[in-house]
C-alpha positions as CSV (number, residue, x, y, z in Angstrom):
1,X,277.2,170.1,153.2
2,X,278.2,173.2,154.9
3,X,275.4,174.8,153.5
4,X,273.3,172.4,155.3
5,X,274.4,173.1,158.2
6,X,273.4,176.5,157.8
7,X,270.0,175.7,157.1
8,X,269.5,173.7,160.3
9,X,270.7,177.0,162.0
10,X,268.3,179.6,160.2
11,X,265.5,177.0,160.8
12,X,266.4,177.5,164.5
13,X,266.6,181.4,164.6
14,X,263.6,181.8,162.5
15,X,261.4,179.4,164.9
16,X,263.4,181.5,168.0
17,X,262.0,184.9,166.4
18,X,258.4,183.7,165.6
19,X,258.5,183.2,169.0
20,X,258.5,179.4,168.6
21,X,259.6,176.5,170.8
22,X,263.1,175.5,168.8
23,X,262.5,171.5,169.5
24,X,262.9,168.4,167.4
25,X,259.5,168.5,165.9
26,X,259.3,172.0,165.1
27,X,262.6,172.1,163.6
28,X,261.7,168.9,161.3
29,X,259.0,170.8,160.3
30,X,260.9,174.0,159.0
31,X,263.4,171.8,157.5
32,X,260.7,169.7,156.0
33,X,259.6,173.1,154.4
34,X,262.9,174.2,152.9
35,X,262.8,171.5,151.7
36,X,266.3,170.1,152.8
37,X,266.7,166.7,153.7
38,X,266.4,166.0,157.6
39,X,268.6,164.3,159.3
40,X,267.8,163.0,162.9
41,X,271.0,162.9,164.6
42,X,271.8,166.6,163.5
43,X,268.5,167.9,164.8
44,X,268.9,166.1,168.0
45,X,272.6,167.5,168.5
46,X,271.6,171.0,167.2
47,X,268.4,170.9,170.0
48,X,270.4,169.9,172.8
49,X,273.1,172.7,172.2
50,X,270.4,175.0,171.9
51,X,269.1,174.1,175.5
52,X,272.6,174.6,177.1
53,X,272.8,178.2,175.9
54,X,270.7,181.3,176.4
55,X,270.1,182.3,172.8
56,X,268.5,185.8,173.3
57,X,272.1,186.7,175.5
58,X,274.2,185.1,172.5
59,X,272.3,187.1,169.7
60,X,272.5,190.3,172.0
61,X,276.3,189.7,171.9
62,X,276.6,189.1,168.3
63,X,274.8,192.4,167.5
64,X,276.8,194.0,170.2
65,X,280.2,192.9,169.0
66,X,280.4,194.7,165.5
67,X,278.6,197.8,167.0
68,X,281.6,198.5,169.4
69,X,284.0,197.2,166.5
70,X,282.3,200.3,164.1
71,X,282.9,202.4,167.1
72,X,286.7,201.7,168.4
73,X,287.5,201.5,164.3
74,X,287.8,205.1,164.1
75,X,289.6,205.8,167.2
76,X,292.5,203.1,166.2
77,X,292.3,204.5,162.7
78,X,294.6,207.7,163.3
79,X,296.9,205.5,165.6
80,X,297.5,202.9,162.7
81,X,298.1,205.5,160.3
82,X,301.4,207.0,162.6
83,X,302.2,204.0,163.2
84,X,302.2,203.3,159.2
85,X,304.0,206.8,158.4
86,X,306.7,206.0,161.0
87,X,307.5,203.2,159.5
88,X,307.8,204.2,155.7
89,X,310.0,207.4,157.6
90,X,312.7,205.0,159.2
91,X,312.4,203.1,155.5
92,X,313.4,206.1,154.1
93,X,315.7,207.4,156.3
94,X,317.7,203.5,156.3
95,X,317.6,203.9,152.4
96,X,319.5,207.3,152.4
97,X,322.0,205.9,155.1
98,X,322.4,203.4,152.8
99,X,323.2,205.6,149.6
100,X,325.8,207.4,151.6
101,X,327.6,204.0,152.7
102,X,327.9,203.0,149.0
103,X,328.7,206.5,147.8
104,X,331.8,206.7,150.6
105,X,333.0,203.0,149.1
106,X,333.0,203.9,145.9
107,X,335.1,207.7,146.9
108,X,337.5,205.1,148.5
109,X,337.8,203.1,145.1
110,X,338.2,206.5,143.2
111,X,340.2,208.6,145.5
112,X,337.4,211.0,146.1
């Protein structure tokens, strides 16, 4: 089912890059050709949501998005990695305080 859905979707972007009207017919046509199984109401829905939105801004976006993603990645990289080595430093440092705590219990036990 879900991939269904995806197919009424890559008909759309495929018509919107031949440079193709994305409307009912057309779409049918595509889907007709993929041979997946049309269903009206879905093409009608998926057509009028097209309509509402400026698809070339919306693709522009979605390219744009994981190219400034790639390009803050390495800059939080270094920062993450601190962060990271801080932490496993106060780990280590709360395990040692803790060796001493049992180590002065037991010299009380002992007589140490």
């Amino acid at each position: 089912m879900a991939q269904e859905g995806k197919a009424y979707i890559h008909a759309a972007l495929a018509l919107y890059y031949a440079g193709q009207e994305v409307n009912e017919d057309n779409l049918k046509k595509v889907l007709d050709a993929l041979g997946v199984q049309v269903d009206d109401a879905k093409v009608k829905m998926l057509v009028a949501s097209l309509s509402e939105i400026n698809l070339e801004e919306v693709l522009k976006q979605a390219v744009a998005a994981p190219v400034a993603a790639a390009a803050a990645a390495p800059a939080a990289a270094p920062a993450a990695e601190e962060a990271k080595a801080e932490e496993e430093k106060k780990e280590e440092e709360e395990e040692e305080e803790k060796e001493v705590d049992i180590g002065e219990g037991l010299g009380g036990l002992f007589g140490f």
